[in-house]
N, C-alpha and C positions, 0 to 999 in steps of 0.2 A: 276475368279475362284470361283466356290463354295464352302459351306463349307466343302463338303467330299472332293473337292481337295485339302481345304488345311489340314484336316484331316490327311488326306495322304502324304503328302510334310514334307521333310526333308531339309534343308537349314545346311549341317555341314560343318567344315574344319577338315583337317589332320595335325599336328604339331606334333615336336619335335624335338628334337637336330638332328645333321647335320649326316648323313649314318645312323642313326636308321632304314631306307625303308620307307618312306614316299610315294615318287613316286613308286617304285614297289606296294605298298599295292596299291595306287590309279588307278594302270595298271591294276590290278589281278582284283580289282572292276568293272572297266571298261568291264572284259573278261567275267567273271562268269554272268555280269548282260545284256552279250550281246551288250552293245554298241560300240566294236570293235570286231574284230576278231582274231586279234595277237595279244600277249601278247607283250609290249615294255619292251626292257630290258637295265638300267641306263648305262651299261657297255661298252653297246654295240653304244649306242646314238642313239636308236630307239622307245623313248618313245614318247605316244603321247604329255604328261603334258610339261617334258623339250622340248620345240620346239624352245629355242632360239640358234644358234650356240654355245656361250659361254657355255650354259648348256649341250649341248651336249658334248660338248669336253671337259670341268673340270668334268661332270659328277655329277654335283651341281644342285640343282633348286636356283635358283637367283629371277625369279619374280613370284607372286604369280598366277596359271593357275585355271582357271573356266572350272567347266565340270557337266554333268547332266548323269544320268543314270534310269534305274526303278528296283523297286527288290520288289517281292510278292505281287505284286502292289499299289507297293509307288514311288511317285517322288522322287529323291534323287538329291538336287544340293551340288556337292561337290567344295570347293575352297584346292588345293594342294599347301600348302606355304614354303617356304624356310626354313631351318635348321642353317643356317649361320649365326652371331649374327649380322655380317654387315647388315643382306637382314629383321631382326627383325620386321622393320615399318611393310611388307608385313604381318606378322601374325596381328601383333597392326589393320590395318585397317580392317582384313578380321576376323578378331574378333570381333569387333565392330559389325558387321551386318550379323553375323552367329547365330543358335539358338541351336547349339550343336560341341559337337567337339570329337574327333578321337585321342588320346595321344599316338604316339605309343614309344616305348622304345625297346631297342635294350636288347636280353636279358644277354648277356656280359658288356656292359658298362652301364647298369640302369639308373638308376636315373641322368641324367649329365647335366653341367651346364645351355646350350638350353632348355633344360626337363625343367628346372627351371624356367626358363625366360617366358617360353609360361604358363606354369601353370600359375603364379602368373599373365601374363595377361587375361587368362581366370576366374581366381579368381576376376578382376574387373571389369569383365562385364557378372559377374554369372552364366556361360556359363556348364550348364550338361554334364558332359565327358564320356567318356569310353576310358579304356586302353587297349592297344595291346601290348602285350609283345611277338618282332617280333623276328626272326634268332634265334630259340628252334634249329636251328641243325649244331650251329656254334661251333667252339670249344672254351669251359669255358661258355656254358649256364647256367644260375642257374635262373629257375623262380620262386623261393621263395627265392629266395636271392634280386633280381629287386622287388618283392611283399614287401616285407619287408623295403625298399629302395621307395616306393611309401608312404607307412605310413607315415616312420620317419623323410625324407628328403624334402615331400611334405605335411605334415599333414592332407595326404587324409584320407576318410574311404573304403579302398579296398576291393571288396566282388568281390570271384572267382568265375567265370561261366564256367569257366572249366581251365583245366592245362594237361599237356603235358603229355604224353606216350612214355617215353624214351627223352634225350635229346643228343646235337652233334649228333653224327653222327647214333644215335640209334633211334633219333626221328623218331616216324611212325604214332604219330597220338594224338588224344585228348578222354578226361573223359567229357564228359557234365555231369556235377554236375546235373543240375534239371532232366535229362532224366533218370540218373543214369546207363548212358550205356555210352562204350566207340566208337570212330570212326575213323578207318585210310582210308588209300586213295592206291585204286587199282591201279591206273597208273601216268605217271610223270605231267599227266598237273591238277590233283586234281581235275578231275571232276568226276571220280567216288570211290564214299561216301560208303565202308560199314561198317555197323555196327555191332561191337564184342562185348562179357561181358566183364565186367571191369576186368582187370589182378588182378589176388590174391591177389600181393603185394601191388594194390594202392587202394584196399576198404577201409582200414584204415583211409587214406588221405581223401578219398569220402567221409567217415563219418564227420570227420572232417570238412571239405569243406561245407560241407549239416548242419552241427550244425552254423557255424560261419554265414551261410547266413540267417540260419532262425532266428540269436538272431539278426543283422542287420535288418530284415524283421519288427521283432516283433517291433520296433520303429514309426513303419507309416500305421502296418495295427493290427485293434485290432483282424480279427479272426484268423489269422496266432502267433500271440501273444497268447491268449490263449491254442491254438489247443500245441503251445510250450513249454507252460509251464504247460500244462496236459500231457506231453509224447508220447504226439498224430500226430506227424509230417507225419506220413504214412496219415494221414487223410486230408492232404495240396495238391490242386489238383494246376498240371502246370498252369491252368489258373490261379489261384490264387495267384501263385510264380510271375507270368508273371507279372500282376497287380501292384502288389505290388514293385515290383522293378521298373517298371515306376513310378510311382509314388515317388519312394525314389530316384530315379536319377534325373528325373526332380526337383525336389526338393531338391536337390545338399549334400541329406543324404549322398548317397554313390557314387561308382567309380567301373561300374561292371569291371570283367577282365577278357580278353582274350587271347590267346594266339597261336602260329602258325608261320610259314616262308611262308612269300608270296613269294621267290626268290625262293623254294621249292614247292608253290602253296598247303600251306595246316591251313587248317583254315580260310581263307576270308571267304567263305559262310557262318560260325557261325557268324562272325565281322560283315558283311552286314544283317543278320537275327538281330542281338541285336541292330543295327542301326536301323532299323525301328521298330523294338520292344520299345527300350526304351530310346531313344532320341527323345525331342521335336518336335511337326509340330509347325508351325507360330500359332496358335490358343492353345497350353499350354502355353505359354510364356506371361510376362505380357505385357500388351497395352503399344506400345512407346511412350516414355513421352517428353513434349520439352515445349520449352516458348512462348504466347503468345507474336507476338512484340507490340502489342498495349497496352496491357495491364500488361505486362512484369509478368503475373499472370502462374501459369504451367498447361500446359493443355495435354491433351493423344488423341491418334488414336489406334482403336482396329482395328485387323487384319480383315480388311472387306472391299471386292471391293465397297461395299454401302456407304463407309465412303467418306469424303472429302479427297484428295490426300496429302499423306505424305511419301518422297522420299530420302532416304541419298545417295549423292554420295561420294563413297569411293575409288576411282582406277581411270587415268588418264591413258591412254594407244594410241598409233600412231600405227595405221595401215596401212602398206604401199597400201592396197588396198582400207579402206572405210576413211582413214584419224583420223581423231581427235575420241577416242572412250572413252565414260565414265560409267563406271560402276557402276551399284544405283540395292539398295534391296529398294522393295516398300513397307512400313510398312503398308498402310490402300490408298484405293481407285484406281484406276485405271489411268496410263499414257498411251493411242495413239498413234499413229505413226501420225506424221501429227500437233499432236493439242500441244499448248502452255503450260509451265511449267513457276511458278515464281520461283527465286530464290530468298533464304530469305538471305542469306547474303550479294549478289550483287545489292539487291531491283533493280531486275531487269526482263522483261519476258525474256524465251526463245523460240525455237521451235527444238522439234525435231522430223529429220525429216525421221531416220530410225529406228527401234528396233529389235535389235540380243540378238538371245542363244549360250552364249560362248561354243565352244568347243576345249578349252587349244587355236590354233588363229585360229578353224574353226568357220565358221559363221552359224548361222540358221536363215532367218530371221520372225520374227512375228509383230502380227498388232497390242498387246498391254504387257504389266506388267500391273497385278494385284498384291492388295497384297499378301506378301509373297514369292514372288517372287524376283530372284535376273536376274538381265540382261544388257545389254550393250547398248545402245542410242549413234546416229547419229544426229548431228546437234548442240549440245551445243558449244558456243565461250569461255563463261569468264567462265563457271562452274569450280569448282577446286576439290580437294578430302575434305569432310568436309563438302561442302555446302548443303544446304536443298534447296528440290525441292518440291513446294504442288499448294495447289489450291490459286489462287490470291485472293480469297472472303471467303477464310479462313485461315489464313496464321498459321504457326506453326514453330517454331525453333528448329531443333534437338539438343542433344547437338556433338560437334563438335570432331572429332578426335586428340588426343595429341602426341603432335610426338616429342622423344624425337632430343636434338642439337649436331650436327656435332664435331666430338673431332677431327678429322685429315685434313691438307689441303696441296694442291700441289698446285704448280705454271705450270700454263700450255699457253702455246705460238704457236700462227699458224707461219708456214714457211717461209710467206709471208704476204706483206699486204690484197694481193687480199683474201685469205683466212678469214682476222679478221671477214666480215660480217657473211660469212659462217658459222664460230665458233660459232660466238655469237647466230646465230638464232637456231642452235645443242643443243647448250646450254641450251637456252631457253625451248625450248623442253625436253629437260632431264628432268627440272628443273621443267616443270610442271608434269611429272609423278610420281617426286619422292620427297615428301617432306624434307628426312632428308638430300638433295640434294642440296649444295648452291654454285651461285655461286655472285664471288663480283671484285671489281677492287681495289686496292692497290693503294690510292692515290698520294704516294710519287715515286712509280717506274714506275706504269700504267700497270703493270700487272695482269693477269687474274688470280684471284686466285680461287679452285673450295676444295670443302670441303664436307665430310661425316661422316660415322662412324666406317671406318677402311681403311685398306690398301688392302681389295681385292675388297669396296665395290668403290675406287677411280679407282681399277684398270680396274675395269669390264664396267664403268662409260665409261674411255679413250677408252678401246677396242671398246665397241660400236661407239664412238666418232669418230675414225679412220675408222674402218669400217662399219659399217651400215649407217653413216652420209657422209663418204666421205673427213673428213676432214684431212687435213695434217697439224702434229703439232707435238710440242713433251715437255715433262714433264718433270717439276722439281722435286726435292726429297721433299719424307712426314716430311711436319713440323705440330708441334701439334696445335690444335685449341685450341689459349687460350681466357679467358675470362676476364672481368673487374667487381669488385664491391665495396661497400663501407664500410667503417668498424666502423662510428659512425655517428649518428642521425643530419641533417642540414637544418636550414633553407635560404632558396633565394630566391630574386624577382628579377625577369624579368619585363623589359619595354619598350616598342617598340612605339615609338611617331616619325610618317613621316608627314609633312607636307609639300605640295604641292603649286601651286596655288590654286587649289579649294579644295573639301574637304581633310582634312585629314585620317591619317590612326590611329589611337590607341590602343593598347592592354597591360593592365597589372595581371601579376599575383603574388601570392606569393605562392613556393611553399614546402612541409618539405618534407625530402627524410632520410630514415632510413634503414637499411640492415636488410636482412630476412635472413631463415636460408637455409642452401645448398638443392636445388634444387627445392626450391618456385618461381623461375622466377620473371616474374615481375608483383605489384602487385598495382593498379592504383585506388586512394578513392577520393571522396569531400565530403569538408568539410566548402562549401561557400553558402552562400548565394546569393541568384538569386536576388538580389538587386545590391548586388557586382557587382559579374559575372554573368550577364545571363544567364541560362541554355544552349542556343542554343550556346556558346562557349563554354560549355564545353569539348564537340568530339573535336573541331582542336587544344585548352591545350593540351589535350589525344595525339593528332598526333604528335604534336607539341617535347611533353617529349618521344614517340614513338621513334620518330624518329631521337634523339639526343642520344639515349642509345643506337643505333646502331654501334656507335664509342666511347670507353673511350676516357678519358684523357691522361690515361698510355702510351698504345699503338698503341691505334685504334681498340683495340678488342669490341666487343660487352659487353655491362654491364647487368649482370645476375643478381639476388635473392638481387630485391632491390622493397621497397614499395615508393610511390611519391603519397602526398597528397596535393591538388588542397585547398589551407586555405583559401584563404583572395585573393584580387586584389580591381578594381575599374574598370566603367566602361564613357566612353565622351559619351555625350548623343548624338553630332553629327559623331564622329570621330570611334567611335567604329566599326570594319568589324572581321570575323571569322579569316583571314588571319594573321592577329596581334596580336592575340591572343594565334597562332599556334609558331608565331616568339618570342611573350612573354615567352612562355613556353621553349622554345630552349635555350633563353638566360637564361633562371632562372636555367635550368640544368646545363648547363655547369658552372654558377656559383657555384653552390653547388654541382657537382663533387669534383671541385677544392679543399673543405673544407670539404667533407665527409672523407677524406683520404684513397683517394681509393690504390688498390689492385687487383694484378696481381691472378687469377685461374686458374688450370690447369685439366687437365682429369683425373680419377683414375679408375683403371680396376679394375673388382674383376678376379683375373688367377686362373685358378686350374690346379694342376700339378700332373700327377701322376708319378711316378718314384719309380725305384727299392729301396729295405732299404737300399743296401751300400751306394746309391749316396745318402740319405739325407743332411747330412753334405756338403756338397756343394753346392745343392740346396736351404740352409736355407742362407748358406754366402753370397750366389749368391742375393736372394730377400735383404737383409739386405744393401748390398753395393750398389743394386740399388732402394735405400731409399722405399722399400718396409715394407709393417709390416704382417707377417702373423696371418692370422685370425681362423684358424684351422689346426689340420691336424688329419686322422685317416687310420686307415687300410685297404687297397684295396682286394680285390680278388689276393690272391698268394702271394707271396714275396713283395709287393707295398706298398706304401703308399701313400696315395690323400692330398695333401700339397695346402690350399687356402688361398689366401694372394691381399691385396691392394697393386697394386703398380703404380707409375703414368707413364703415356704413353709413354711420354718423353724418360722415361727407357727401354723402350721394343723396341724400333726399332733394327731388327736384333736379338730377344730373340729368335730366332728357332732353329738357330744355336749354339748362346751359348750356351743355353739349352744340344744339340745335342752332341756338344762334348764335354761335364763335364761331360753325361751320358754314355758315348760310343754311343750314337744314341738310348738308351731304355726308355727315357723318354718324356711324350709329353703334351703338354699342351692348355689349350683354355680360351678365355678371351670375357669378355665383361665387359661394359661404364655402372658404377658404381657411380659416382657423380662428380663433380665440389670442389675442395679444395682446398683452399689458398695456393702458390706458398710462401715456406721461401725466408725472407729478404735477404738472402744472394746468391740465386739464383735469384730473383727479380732486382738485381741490375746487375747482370750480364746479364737477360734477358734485361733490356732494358739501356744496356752498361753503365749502370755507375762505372764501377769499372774496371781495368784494365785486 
């Protein structure tokens, strides 16, 4: 690509909570910008983006669909990701390697807990947004109510670009603040745009609206600042509004706002104009950054096909027709169809040996990615999601995608023997598309146990399992994924001496193990000298204490938010191999498990509940009795009140219901995986049956 294609390239996603119209607004984008000709409708399961059966028939997006369009002539690749806090990772990854993003919010339910979730992962990969405030003609719209609700609850800086002309069922149309004219829509499919004076009643608002953006403005451009603060705003020409608000979005000033019901077809064309207006191409955004592995020094790739190749893969995907498919945005340089890629985490080459432009699972195929580009590769074996793809004579480390750990798991079992291989290789396959995806085997009973982060994302898991894989089997009930860690500071050596007839084996370590605090994972230092231990045993120590924290003491759960430092050992000058040293480190943990005093964790949701005011009083008894503690609560739109509260997972199996009839069926609730918290003594011993 050159540099005015990628000038012109837009690389965003669409996110938000779960029915906000995600996929409708990414249909209606599709329609207006030409790349389909029917509009798909969620309700109906005739969209292009939901193309999986399960998405069509819950009517949910489940995995996250790539798709490309043009608008005013700009490249536009868009990624449409799930809403559901199970299908989460899907935003996590397609965040990472997006360079703008699409927040839409529903304008009846605002600001909600998903909103929340994808914001603050957009907030950590500094991603320039723009908000949609969708469904202006539902009933109980308030787009200054949702405006107000992006402020306070997101601590955006929200600057209107325009707002709605009648709302419910009266909406007909929108105010563009900067044109200072209003626009409704002649027929039902919104493709014909005209344009009226602004109604009486809403110049007021227009004033208003036109003061708040230009004292925003005046922050990042000095001659709109002065012209504002001379009284001189008529003297502010669009180009210079234009300007200036790129500039302030890209630089994550402000959060323009838009508004309109793509289910209604009115408003996308302004949403698609502000997207290439003022959301990043691959060339505003800064050079990606990653580690030299030689020199473990940090080093960058600028968005340039000239550059040396720099390649994240972030999506693993089975195509029944081209097989194994991996998704990578190319930061700097250019990949081939045909020619070889290293991978920097697998130190290893690859080749691949097809290259597709996704369309949600249509194929286009092409003869290269350049950068800034995102696109799908044929050929790769061991590549995972995460991994870095570049040149083998320049090597560079991206850093790597964080995905958070699985809080629910079921026991699941094929019908038959003949089926177990079956399972497992399904499995397998799952397992590679989906990281927060695990599965494991139950030493003691030899059962398949398969683990997530929730109960529709196990469920949707099996569906596929049964159908799309072929397999026949059937499920046990959701138990929580608990955890293992330690609760005071230890030290232990490990020592592993085999001798043979001929040479021997030797490996010693010593090593301290201390607890970190909830949700630091695990966290791996030396503090040895390479006289002791050689350096080059260092990595199989690391595997070594790896892969002993994969099973407590307790239970057999995995052990969490714990640091292990590599102190002291020795080394036989003949006897010494890396392998002994992997086995040193195993025995030194489990040693000092033993005496860390370790400790049972469990999952903790943050729930928000909304519900009518009579039923409060039950719903506080209700969080209370099930060892819940609420963390706020305040006043909803109507009679309501928004009740938010920690409570552990454990307790919520079957809360839909409960919920449902304490409230007479008017109260509803949604949850998301909040942290890992120490499981009380007296529930600890019942979990792992010490007490009658």
């Amino acid at each position: 690509m050159t540099k005015d294609d990628l000038t012109t390239t837009r690389n965003i996603g669409i996110a938000a909570h779960i029915d906000a119209g995600k996929t409708t607004t990414t249909e209606r984008i599709l329609y207006y910008s030409g790349r389909v000709h029917r509009m798909g409708e969620v309700d109906n399961g005739t969209t292009q983006m939901d193309w999986m059966e399960q998405e069509q028939e819950r009517g949910i997006t489940i995995t996250s669909a790539a798709t490309y369009c043009t608008w005013n002539g700009h490249s536009i690749n868009i990624i449409d990701t799930p809403g559901h806090v199970d299908f989460t990772v899907e935003v996590e990854r397609s965040l990472r390697v997006l360079d703008g993003m699409v927040a839409i919010f529903c304008a009846v339910g605002g600001v909600q807990p998903q909103s929340e979730t994808v914001w603050r992962q957009a907030d950590r990969y500094t991603i320039p947004r723009i908000a949609f405030i969708n469904k202006m003609d539902r009933t109980g719209a308030d787009f200054f109510h949702v405006l107000d609700r992006i402020r306070t609850r997101l601590g955006a800086n929200p600057v209107v670009l325009n707002f709605p002309i009648g709302a419910e069922d009266t909406f007909s149309g929108i105010v563009d603040i900067i044109r200072q004219a209003g626009f409704t829509y002649a027929d039902d499919e919104g493709s014909k745009i005209k344009q009226i004076p602004v109604p009486e009643h809403l110049r007021a608002t227009l004033e208003d609206m036109r003061a708040t953006l230009f004292e925003a403005l005046s922050d990042v451009d000095d001659g709109i600042a002065d012209k504002y603060l001379n009284d001189a705003t008529a003297d502010i020409t669009e180009e210079q509004i234009h300007t200036a608000l790129r500039k302030a979005t890209i630089g994550n000033k402000i959060v323009p706002v838009l508004c309109g019901s793509s289910l209604k077809n009115k408003g996308v064309q302004k949403l698609l104009d502000a997207i290439v207006a003022y959301l990043p191409s691959p060339l505003d955004v800064p050079a990606v950054q990653g580690i030299d592995p030689k020199t473990d020094e940090t080093t960058e790739r600028k968005a340039d096909a000239g550059e040396h190749t720099a390649a994240l893969a972030f999506k693993i995907a089975h195509d029944p027709h081209v097989g194994h498919l991996t998704y990578i945005r190319v930061y700097s340089g250019c990949i081939k169809s045909g020619a070889k890629v290293f991978n920097v985490n697998k130190n290893t080459k690859e080749r691949v040996t097809r290259i597709l432009r996704m369309h949600a699972n249509h194929r286009e195929q092409l003869e290269e990615l350049s950068a800034g580009q995102l696109g799908a590769v044929v050929g790769l074996k061991i590549t995972t999601t995460g991994d870095t793809l570049c040149s083998e004579n320049k090597k560079i480390l991206l850093e790597n995608i964080s995905f958070p750990e699985p809080v629910i798991s079921v026991a699941i079992e094929p019908k038959s023997v003949a089926e177990m291989e079956k399972m497992a290789k399904s499995l397998e396959t799952l397992g590679s598309e989906d990281p927060t995806f695990r599965v494991s085997i139950n030493e003691d009973t030899g059962q398949t146990i398969i683990s997530g982060m929730g109960e529709l994302h196990l469920e949707i898991i099996t569906d596929r399992l049964f159908r799309e894989f072929g397999v026949q089997g059937k499920v046990g009930r959701p138990m929580v994924a608990y955890k293992e860690t330690i609760t005071r500071k230890t030290r232990s050596e490990g020592k592993y001496i085999h001798q043979t007839g001929g040479r021997g084996q030797y490996g010693h370590v010593v090593l301290e193990m201390e607890p970190l605090d909830p949700g630091a994972g695990f966290v791996w230092e030396t503090k040895v000298g390479t006289v002791r231990v050689p350096r080059e045993y260092w990595p199989e120590a690391r595997t070594g204490v790896e892969e002993s924290l994969t099973s407590g003491p307790l239970a057999g759960y995995p052990v969490i938010d714990i640091k292990v430092t590599l102190v002291d050992g020795s080394v036989h000058e003949e006897d010494s191999i890396a392998l002994a040293y992997r086995i040193a480190a195993s025995i030194a943990v489990r040693d000092g498990m033993d005496k860390a005093r370790p400790m049972l964790k469990e999952p903790i949701m943050n729930v928000e509940i909304v519900t009518p005011d009579n039923c409060m009083g039950d719903v506080i008894n209700d969080i209370n009795q099930r060892r819940g503690r609420p963390t706020s609560m305040e006043p909803g739109r109507g009679n309501v009140q928004v009740v938010r509260a920690m409570i552990p997972l454990s307790e919520l199996f079957g809360y839909a219901t409960d919920l449902r009839s304490r409230t007479q069926g008017r109260a509803t609730y949604t949850m998301e995986f909040a942290e890992y918290r120490e499981v009380p003594e007296d529930m600890q011993d019942v979990l792992l049956g010490k007490t009658a």
